[in-house]
C-alpha positions in Angstrom: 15.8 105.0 -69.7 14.7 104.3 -73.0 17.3 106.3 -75.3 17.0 107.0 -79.7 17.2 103.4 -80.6 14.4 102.2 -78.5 12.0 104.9 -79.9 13.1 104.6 -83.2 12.3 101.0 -82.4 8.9 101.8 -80.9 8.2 104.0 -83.7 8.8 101.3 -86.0 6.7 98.9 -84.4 4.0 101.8 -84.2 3.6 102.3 -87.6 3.2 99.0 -88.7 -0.7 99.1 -87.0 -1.1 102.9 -87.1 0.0 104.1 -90.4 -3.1 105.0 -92.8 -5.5 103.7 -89.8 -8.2 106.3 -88.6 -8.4 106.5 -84.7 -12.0 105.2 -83.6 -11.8 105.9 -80.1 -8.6 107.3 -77.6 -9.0 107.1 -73.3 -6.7 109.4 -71.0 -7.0 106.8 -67.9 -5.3 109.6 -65.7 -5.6 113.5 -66.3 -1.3 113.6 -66.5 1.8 111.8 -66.7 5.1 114.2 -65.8 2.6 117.3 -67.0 -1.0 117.9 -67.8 -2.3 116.1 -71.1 -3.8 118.4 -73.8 -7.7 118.4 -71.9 -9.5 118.3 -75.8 -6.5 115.2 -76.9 -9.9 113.2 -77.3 -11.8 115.3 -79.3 -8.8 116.1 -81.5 -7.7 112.6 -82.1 -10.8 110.9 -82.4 -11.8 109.9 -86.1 -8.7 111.6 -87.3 -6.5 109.4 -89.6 -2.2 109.0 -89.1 -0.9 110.0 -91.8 2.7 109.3 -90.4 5.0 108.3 -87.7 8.4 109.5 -87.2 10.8 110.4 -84.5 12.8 113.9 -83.5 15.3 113.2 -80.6 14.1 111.1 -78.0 10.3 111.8 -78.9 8.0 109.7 -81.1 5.9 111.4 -83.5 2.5 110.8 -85.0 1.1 113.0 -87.4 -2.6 112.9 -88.3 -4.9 114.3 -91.3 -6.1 117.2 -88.7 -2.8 119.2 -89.1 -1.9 117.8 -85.8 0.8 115.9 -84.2 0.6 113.7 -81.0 4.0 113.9 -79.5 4.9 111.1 -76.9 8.3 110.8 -74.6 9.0 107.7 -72.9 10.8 109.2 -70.2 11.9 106.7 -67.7 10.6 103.0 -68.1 7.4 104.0 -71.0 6.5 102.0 -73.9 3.2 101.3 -75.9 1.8 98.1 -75.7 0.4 96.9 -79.2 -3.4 94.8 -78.7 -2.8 93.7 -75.0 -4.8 91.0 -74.0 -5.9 92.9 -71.0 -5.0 96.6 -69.8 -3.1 97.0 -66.7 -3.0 99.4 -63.9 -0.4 101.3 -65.4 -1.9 101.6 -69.3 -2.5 105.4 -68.8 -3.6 106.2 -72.3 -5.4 104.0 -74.9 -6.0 104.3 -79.2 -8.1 102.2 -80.6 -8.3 102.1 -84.5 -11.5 101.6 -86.7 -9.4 98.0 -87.7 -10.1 96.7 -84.2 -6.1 97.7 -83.0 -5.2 98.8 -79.2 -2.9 100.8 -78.3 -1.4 101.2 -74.3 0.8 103.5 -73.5 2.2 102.2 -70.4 4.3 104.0 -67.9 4.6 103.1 -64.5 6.7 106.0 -63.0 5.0 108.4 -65.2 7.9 110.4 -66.1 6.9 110.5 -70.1 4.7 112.9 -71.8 1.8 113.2 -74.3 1.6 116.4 -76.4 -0.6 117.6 -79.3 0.6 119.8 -81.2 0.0 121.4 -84.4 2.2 120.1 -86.8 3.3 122.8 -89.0 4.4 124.5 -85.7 5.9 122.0 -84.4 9.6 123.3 -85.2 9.0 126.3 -83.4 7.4 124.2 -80.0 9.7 124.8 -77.3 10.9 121.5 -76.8 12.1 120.8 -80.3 12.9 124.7 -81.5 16.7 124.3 -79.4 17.0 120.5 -80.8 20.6 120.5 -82.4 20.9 117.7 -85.8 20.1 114.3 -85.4 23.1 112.0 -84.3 22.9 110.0 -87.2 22.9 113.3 -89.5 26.2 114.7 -87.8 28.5 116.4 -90.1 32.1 116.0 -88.6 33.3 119.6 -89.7 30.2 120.9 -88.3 30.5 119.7 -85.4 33.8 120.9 -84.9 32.7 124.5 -85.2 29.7 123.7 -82.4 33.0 122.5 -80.1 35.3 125.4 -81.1 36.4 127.1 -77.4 34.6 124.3 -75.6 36.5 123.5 -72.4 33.7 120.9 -71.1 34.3 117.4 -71.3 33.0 115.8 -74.4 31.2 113.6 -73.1 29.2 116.3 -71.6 28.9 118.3 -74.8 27.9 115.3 -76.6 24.6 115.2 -74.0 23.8 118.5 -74.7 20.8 117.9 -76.9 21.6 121.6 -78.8 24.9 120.1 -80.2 23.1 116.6 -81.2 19.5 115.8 -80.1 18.9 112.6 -79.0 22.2 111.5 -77.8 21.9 109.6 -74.4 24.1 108.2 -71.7 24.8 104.8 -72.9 25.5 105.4 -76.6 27.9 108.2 -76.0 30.0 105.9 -73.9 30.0 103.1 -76.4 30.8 105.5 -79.2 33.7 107.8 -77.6 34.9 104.1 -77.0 34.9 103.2 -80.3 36.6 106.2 -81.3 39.3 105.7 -79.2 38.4 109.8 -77.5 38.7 110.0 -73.4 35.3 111.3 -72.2 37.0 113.8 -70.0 39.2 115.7 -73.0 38.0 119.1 -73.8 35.1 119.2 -76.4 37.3 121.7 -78.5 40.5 119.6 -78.0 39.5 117.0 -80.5 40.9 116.9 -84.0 39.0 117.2 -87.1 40.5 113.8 -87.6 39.3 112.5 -84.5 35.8 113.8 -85.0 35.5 112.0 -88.2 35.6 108.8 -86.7 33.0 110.0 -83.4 30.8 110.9 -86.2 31.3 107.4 -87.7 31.3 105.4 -84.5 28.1 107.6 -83.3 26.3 106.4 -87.1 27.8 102.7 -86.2 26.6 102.4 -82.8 23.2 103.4 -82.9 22.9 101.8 -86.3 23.5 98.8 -84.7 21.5 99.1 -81.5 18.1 100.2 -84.3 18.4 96.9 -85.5 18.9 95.2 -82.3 15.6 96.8 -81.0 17.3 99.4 -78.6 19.3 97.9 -75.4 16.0 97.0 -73.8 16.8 98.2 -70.2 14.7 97.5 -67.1 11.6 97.8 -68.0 11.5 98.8 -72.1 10.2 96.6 -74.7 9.3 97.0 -78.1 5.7 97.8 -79.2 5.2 93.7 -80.1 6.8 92.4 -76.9 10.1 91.4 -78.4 12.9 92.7 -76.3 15.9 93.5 -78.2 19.4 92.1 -77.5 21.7 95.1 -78.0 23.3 94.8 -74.3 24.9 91.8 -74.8 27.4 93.9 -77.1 28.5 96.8 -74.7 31.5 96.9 -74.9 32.7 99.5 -72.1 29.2 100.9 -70.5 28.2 99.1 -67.2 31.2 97.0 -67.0 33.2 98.2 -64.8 36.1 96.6 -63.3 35.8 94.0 -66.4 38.8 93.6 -69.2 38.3 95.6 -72.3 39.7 93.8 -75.9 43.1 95.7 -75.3 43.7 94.2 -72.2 42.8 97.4 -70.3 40.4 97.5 -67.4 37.4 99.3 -67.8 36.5 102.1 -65.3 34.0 104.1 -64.5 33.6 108.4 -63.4 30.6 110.5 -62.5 30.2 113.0 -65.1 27.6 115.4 -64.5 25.5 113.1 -62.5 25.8 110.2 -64.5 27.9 107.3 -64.9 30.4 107.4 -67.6 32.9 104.1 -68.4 35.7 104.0 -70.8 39.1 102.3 -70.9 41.9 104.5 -69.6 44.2 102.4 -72.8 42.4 102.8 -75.7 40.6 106.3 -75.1 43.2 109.0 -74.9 
């Protein structure tokens, strides 16, 4: 599923044909995607201006001149689709601009979302109120005291989107990697010392995937088409079985429901 880097990507790629356009026209092709949509999105949208794009976690942000904030998830396999030649079956939602701009949002197994919500309470919305810091805003020493007496894995504390929002599957793995940190060992195990360089390889490794364009899995693509290319530099997630740089052998667990792989030599 899309994880931070490919909205930050998205967002990105959003802004460049959104940002200081107003919003001629806006079509809710089905009344729902995993929930409801907001039954007046159209009225409040329409001939409002966006004033900014941003992103929170996992969820893309776009603020307009109303005092109101449209809130989109990608949830499995969703992206937006910038001036498509055509619109498909699964372009469930459509902005057009007063510049003559479309916008699909495009999600096939319609496990996404599309909120509105008022902007200055938007801290206080359920979904973002329990949002620990952004991964790329981590502060070692605090994290330390959100994983003192912490006997879950870390791995699984690192998903926990109260103890850093926006975390997913895949970057966890490749970061623990990097820090040399089993994804098994108690969450409040780890060293101060140790947690400096998660925090670092955390910054590192999605720093590096932003500027790939996100890993591009399946079915995700960037707002202009242009898949990214970060996979190609995993170096432990969905590799199992396959030699790590030490001379290891990368293997895989179940944690929690999801697949976790690390190398048994270099992550202690």
């Amino acid at each position: 599923m899309p994880e931070l880097p490919e909205v930050e990507t998205t967002v990105r790629g959003l802004e460049r044909v959104l940002q200081g356009r107003r919003i001629a026209r806006v079509e809710a092709r089905r009344p729902d995607l995993r929930r409801a949509l907001p039954v007046d999105l159209g009225q409040r949208l329409t001939g409002a201006r966006v004033v900014g794009l941003r992103r929170r976690a996992k969820y893309g942000l776009v603020d307009t001149d109303r005092g109101d904030t449209l809130v989109f998830h990608l949830g499995m396999s969703g992206k937006w689709r910038i001036d498509p030649s055509h619109i498909e079956k699964h372009d469930h939602f459509i902005i057009e601009t007063e510049e003559g701009h479309r916008l699909a949002l495009n999600d096939a197994r319609r496990f996404g979302s599309l909120d509105l919500i008022a902007t200055a309470e938007l801290d206080n919305w359920p979904a973002m109120k329990t949002l620990g810091p952004e991964p790329l805003d981590l502060d070692a020493r605090e994290l330390k005291k959100r994983l003192a007496g912490r006997t879950a894995a870390i791995k699984l504390l690192l998903l926990d989107q109260r103890i850093a929002a926006g975390l997913g599957n895949i970057y966890v793995c490749e970061a623990l990697f990097r820090a040399g940190i089993h994804p098994k060992r108690p969450g409040g195990s780890i060293s101060l010392e140790r947690l400096l360089r998660l925090v670092e390889a955390i910054r590192e490794v999605l720093d590096e995937a932003i500027a790939a364009g996100g890993s591009t899995l399946r079915d995700f693509a960037s707002p202009d088409g242009e898949l990214g290319y970060f996979p190609k530099s995993f170096a432990v997630y969905d590799r199992e079985g396959q030699a790590c740089l030490c001379g290891g052998t990368v293997k895989r667990v179940v944690q929690g429901g999801r697949s976790t792989f690390y190398c048994s030599k270099c992550q202690r």
